[in-house]
KOLFILO-783786 format. One record per residue: x, y, z of N, C-alpha, C, CB in turn; residue in three letters. Coordinates in steps of 0.2 Angstrom, whole numbers, plus 5000, padded with zeros to 4 digits. Last residue first. Glycine has a CB too. Example, Ala and Ser with C-alpha at 12.3 -4.5 7.8 and 13.67 -1.06 7.14 Angstrom:
BEGIN
506449895035506849955036506450005039507049975029ser
506649725039506249785039506649845039505749785045ala
***
This chain:
BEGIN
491551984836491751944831491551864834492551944828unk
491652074846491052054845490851994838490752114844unk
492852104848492652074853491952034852492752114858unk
493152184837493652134836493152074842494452164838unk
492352284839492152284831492652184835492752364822unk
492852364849492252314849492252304845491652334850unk
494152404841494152334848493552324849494552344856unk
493652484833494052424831493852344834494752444832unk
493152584840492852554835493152484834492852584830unk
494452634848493952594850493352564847493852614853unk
495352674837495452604840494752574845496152614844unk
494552764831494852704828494652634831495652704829unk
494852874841493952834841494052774835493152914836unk
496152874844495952854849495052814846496052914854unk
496552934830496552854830496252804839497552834828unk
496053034830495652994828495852924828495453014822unk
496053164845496553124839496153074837497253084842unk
495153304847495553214848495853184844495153164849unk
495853454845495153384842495653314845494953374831unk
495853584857496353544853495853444851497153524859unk
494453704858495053654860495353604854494853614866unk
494253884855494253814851494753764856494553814842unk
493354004864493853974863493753904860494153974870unk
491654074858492154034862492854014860491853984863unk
491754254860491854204857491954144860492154204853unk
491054414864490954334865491154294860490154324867unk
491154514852491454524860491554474864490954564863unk
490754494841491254454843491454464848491654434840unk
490354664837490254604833490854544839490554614822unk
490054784853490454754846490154674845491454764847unk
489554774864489754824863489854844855490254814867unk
488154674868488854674869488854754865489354594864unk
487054594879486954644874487754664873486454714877unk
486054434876486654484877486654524873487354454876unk
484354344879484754404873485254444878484054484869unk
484154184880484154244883484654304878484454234892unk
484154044876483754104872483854174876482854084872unk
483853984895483853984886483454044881483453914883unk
484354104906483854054903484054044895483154094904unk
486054144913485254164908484954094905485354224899unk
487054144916486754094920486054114918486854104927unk
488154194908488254124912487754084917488754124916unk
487354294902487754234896487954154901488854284892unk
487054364911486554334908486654274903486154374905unk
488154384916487654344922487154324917487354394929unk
488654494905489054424904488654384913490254434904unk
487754594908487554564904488054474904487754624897unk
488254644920487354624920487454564914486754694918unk
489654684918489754614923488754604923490354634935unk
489654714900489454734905489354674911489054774904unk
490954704888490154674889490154684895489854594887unk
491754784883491354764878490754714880491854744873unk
492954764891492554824894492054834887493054904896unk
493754654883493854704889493454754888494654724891unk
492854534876493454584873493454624879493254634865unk
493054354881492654394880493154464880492054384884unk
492954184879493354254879493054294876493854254876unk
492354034885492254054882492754144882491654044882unk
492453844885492553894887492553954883493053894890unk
492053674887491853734884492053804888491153724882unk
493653574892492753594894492753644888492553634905unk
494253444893494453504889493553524886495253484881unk
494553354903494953404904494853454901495553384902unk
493353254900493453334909494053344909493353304920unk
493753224888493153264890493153284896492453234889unk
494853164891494853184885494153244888494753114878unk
494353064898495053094901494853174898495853054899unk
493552994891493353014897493753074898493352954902unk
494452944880493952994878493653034884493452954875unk
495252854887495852904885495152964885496452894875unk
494252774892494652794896494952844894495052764898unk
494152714878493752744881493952774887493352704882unk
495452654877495252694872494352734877495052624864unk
495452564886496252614887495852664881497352554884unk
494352474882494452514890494852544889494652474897unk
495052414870494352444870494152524879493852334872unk
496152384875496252424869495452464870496352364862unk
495652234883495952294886495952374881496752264889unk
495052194872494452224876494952244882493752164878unk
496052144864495152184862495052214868494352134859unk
496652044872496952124869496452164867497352114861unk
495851964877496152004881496152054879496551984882unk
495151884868494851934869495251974874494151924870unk
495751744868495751784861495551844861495451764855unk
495451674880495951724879496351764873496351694881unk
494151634879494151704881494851724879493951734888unk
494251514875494151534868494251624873493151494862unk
495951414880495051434882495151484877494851464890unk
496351264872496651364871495951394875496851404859unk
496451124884496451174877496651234878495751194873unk
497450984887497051054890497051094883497651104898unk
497850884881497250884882496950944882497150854887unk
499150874866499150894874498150884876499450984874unk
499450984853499650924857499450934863500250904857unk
498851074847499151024842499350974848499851054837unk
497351134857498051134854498351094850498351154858unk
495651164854496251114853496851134853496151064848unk
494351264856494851264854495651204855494851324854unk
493151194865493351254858493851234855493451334859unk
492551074876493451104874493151144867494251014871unk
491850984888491651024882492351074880490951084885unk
491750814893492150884892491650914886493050874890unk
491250674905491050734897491550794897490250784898unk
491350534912491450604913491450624907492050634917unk
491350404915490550434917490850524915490250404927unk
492150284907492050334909491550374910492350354907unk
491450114912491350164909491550224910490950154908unk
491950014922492049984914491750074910491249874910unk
492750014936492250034933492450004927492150104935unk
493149944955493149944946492549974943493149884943unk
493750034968493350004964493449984956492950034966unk
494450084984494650104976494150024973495850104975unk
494950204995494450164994494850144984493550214995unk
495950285001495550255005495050215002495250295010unk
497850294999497250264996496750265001497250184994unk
498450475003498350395005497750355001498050395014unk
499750585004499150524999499150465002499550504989unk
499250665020499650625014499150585010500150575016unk
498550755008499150765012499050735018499250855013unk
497250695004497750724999498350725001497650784996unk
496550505000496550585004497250615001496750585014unk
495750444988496550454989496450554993497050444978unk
495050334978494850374983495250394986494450364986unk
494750264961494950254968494850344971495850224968unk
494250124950494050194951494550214959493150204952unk
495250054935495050074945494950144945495750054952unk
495550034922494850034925494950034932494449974924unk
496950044919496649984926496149974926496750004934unk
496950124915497250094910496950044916498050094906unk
496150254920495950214914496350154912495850254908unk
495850284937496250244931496150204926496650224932unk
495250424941495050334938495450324935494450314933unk
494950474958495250484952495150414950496050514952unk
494650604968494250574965494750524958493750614964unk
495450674983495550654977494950604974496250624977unk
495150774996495050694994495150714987494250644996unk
495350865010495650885003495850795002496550955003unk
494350895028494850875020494750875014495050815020unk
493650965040493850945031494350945030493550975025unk
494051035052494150965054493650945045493750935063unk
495051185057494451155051494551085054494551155040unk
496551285047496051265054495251225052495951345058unk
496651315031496751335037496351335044496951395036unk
496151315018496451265021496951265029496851255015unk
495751425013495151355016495351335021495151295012unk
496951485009496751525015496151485017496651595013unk
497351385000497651415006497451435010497951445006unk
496351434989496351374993496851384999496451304990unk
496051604984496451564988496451484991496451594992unk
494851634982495251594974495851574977495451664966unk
493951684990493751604987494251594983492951604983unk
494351745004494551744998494651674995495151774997unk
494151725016494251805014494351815005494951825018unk
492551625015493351635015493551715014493751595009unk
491251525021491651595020492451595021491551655025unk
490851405029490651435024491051485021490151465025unk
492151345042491651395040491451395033491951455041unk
493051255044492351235043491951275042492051215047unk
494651235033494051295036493551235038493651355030unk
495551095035495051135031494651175034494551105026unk
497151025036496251025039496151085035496051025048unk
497950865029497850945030497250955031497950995026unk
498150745043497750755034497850825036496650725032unk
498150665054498650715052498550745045499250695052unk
496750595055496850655058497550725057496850625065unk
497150505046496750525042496650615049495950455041unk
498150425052498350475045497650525043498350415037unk
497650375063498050415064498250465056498650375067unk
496350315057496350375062496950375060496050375069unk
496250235042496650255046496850295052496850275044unk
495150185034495350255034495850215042494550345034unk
494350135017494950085022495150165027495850035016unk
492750125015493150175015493750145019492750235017unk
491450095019491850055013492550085012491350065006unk
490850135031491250095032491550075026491050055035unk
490850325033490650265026491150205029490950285015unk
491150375045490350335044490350295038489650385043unk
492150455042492250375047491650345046492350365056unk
491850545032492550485029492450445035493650525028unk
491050625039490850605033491450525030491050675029unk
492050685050491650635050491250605045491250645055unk
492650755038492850705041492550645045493150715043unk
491950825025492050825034492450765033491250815039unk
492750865010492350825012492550825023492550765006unk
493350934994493150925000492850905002493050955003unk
494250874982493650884982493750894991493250814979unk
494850864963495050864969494350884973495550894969unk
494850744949494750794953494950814960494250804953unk
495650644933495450644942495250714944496150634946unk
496350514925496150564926495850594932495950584921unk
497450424918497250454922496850494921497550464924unk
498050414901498050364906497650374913498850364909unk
496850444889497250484895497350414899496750544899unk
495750434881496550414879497050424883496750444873unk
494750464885494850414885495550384885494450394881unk
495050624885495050574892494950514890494550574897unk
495950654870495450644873495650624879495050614870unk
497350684866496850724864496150704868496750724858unk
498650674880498150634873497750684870497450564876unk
500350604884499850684881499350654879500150744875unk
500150504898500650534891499950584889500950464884unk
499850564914500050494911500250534903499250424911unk
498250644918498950634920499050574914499050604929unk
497250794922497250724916497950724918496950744906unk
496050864933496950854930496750804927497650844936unk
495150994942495150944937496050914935494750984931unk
494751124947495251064953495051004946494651034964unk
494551214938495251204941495551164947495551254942unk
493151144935493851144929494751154935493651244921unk
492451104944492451144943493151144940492251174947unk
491050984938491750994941492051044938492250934939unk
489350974941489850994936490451004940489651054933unk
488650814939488750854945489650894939488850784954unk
486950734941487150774933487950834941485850864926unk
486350574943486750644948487050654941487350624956unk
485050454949485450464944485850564946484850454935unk
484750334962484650414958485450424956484250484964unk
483950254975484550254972484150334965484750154968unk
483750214987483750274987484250294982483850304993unk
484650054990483950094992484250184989483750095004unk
485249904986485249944984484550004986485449924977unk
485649764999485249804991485249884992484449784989unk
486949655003486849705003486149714997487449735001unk
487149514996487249545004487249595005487649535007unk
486149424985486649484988486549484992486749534985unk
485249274983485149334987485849374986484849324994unk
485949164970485749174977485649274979486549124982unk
485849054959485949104959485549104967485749154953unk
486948904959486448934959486349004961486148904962unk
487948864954487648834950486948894951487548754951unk
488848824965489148884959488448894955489848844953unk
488148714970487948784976488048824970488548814984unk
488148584965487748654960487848704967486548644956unk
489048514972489248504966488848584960488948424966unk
488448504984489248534983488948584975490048444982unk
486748504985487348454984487848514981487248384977unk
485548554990486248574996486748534992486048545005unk
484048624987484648624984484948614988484848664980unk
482948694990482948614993483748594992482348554989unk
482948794983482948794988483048744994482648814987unk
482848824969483148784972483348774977483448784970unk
481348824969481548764965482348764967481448784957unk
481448964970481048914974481148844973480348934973unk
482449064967482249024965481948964970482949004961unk
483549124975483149154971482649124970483249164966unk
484549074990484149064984483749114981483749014984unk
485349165002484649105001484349124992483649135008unk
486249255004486349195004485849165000486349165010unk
485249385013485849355009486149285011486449405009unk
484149425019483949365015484449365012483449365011unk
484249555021483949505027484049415025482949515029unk
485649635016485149605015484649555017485349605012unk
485949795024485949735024485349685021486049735030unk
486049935011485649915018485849845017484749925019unk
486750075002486650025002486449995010487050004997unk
486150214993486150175000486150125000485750185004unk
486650264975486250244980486450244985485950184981unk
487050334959487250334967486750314970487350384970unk
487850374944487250324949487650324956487250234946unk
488350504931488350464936487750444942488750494939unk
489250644927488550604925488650534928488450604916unk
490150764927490150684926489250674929490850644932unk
490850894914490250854921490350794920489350874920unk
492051034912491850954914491250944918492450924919unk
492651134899491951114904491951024907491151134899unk
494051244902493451194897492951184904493851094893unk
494251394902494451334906494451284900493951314913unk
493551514900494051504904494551464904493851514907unk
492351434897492451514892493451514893491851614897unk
492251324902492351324895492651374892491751314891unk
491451374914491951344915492351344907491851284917unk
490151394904490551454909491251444911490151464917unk
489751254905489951314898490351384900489051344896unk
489751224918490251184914490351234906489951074912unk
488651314921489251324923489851284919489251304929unk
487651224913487751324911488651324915486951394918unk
487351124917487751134912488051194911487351114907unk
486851144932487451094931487951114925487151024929unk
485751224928486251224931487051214932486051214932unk
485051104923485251154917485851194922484551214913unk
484850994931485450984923485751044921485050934915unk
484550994944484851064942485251034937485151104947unk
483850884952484450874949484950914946484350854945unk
482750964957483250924962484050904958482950844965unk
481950954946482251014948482850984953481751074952unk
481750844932481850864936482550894940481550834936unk
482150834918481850884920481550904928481350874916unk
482950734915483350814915482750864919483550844907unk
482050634917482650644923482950694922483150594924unk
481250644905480950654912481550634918480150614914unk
482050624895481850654894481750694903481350624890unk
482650464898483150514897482850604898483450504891unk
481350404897481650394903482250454903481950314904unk
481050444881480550464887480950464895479750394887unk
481950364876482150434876481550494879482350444870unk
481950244879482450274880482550344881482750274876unk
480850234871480650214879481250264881480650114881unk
481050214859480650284863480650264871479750294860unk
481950144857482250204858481750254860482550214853unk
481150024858481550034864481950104863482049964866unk
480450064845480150054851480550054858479949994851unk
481650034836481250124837480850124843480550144831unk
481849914838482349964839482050024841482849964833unk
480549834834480749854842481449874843480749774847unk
480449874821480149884825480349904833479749844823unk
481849854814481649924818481249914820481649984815unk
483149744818482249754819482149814822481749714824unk
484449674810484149714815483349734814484449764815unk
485249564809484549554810484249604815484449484811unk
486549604806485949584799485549594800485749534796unk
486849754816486749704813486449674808486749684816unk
486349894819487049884821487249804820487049904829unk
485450044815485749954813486449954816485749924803unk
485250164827485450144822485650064820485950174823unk
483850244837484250194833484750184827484050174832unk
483850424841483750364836484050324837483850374830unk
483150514852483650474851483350414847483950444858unk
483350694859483050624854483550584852482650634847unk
482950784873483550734867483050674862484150664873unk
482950964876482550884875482850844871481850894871unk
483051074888483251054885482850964882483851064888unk
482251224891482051174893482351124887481351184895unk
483351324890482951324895482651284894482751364897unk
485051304879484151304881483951314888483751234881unk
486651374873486151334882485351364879486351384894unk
486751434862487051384862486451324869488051414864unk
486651574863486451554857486451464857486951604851unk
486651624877485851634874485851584868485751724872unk
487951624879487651554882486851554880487751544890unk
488351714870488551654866488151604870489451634866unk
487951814877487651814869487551714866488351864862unk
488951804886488051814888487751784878487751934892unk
490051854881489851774886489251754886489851764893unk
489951954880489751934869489651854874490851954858unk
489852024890489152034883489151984879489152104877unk
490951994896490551994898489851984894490652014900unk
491852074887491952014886491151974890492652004889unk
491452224888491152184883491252104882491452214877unk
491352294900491452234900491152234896491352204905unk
492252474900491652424896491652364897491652434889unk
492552564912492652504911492152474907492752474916unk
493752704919493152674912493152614910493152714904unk
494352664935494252694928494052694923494652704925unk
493952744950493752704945493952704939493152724944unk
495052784963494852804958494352734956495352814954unk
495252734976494852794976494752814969495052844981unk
496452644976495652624976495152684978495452564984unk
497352654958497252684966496552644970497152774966unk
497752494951497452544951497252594957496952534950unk
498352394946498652434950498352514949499352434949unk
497452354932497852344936498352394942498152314932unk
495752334925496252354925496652344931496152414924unk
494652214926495152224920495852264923494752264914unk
493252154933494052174935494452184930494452124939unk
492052104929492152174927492852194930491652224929unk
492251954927491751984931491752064932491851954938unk
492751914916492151914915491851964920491851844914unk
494051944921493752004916493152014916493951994909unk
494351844933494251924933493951954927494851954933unk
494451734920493851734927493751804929494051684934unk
495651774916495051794913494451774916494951784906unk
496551764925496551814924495651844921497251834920unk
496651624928496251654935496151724931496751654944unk
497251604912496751584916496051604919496951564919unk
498251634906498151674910497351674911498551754907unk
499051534899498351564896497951604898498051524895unk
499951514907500251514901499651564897500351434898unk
499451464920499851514918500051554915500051514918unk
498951354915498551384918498651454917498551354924unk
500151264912499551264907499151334909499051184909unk
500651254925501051284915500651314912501351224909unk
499551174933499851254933500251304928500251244937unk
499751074924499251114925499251164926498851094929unk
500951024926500751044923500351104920500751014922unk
500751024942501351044939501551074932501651004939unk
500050914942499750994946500251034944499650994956unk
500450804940500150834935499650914938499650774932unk
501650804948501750814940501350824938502050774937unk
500850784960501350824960501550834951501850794966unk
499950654955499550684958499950764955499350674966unk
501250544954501050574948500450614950501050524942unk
501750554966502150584962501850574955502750554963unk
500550504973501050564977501350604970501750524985unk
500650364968500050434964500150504970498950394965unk
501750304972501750334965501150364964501850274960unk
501550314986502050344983501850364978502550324982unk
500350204987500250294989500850334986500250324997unk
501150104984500450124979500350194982499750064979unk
502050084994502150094986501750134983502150034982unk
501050065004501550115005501750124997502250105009unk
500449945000500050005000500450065000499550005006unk
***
């Protein structure tokens, strides 16, 4: 067991290692800020400075044009042999797709929810959900004993193999679970792939009570390891949700690993500091989805599609900004000829009603002063950069 916690210690640490390249590279946590209107940098905190969040607009456009509010699947058959029968192919696909129908629609499940974020995640990131069966399982009163009333009398050696018998456990309170992972506790490990199937590994990270980890007796746990585990807030609140560090400070939760290995098919369950196995199972299906835009030429993690809008839409703000600046520096002002309009008459020029008549001395005794015209590549460029963000 010591072995088998070493080597997912040291490939957990190489693929958080990556990840982090990855993360860094595409300036990630930066464009989670943009969407939420944080663009500019070192900014005094008693100023504001002009901030169009257009990345935010064209996010909104794209989840109007792409997510439903009441989503609906259909599902056809396909031949998948000589002796295929569309009658009862079409028939068990409606059945299929009435049972698929009425489990998205229920609310307890929050599919659409579920999905919107893993889309949200995508803008930034990509999107992961896993889709997944869960019950309670209860002792079964009747494990051991036959199915089969006929074999009940049964006791030769020879058919016990022979006969199907009660399980020791059944299955209560079972239900299907749509559950979105939030992209940066996600990791794919093992050689580069383009897909998760093709991924040696893959895995999340996750919090969880501790008394939560001693009541599942399926779960191999350790009191002494599982009390030196790094401990976790219990509070709700952080000073700062983007810090895990700062979770991770005082608490009786832990930091559990979810992870499956594909080349093993084992699913397993691995506290984090220290890696310790506490559970581990087989599975035959990946249960997890991604949603990825843009692919790089090698590798899983993609190009998130916001980081094509950085440059636009800082250009966009430094252009609007210049124009703000631009207007409460260079107000209307006006010159007037010495002793050619009287301190009655210039009260009526600065504070007369509309239409009010000045009486001056001479032609142009009042002119205004001209200011210096903005430069045009400032209104350019900001045409441009919405012109570029809204592409």
């Amino acid at each position: 067991m010591t072995t088998d916690n070493s080597i997912w210690s040291a490939r957990l640490t190489a693929a958080n290692r990556y990840y982090d390249t990855w993360e860094n590279t595409f300036k990630c946590k930066e464009l989670e800020k943009y969407y939420e209107g944080f663009h500019w940098k070192n900014v005094p905190d008693n100023y504001r400075p002009y901030t169009i969040n257009e990345m935010y607009s064209v996010i909104k456009v794209k989840m109007a044009t792409y997510l439903v509010s009441r989503p609906k699947f259909l599902i056809t058959p396909e031949p998948a042999a000589g002796q295929f029968d569309m009658e009862k192919a079409f028939a068990g696909a409606q059945i299929k797709e009435d049972i698929v129908n009425t489990i998205i629609k229920r609310h307890f499940l929050s599919f659409n929810r579920q999905l919107k974020l893993a889309f949200l995640d995508s803008m930034f990131r990509f999107g992961i959900i896993e889709i997944g069966y869960s019950s309670d399982w209860v002792r079964n009163p009747n494990a051991g004993k036959p199915l089969l009333k006929s074999h009940i009398k049964r006791d030769v050696a020879e058919d016990k193999d022979k006969v199907v018998r009660e399980p020791d456990e059944l299955p209560t309170n079972e239900r299907i679970y749509f559950k979105r992972i939030p992209a940066k506790r996600f990791r794919v490990g093992g050689v580069t792939s383009d897909s998760l199937e093709s991924a040696n590994w893959v895995g999340y990270y996750d919090f969880v009570y501790k008394s939560d980890l001693f009541v599942d007796k399926n779960l191999k746990l350790d009191a002494k390891e599982l009390q030196s585990a790094a401990p976790v807030r219990t509070d709700d609140y952080s000073s700062n949700l983007d810090d895990e560090n700062e979770i991770l400070r005082g608490g009786d939760v832990v930091k559990i690993w979810h992870i499956k290995d594909l080349r093993a098919k084992e699913r397993l369950i691995l506290l984090d500091s220290p890696n310790v196995v506490l559970w581990r199972g087989h599975f035959t299906r990946l249960d997890l989805f991604d949603l990825r835009w843009d692919l790089r030429c090698q590798g899983w993690y993609p190009i998130p599609l916001a980081f094509q809008w950085i440059s636009p839409q800082d250009e966009l703000n430094e252009a609007a900004e210049q124009m703000r600046n631009f207007r409460k520096r260079f107000t209307r002002k006006f010159q007037a000829v010495s002793g050619m309009v009287t301190e009655e008459e210039k009260a009526k020029f600065e504070y007369g009603s509309e239409g009010a008549i000045v009486e001056v001395q001479r032609d142009e005794a009042i002119k205004p002063i001209q200011n210096p015209e903005m430069s045009s590549s400032v209104k350019d460029t900001y045409i441009v950069s919405s012109d570029n963000l809204n592409k």
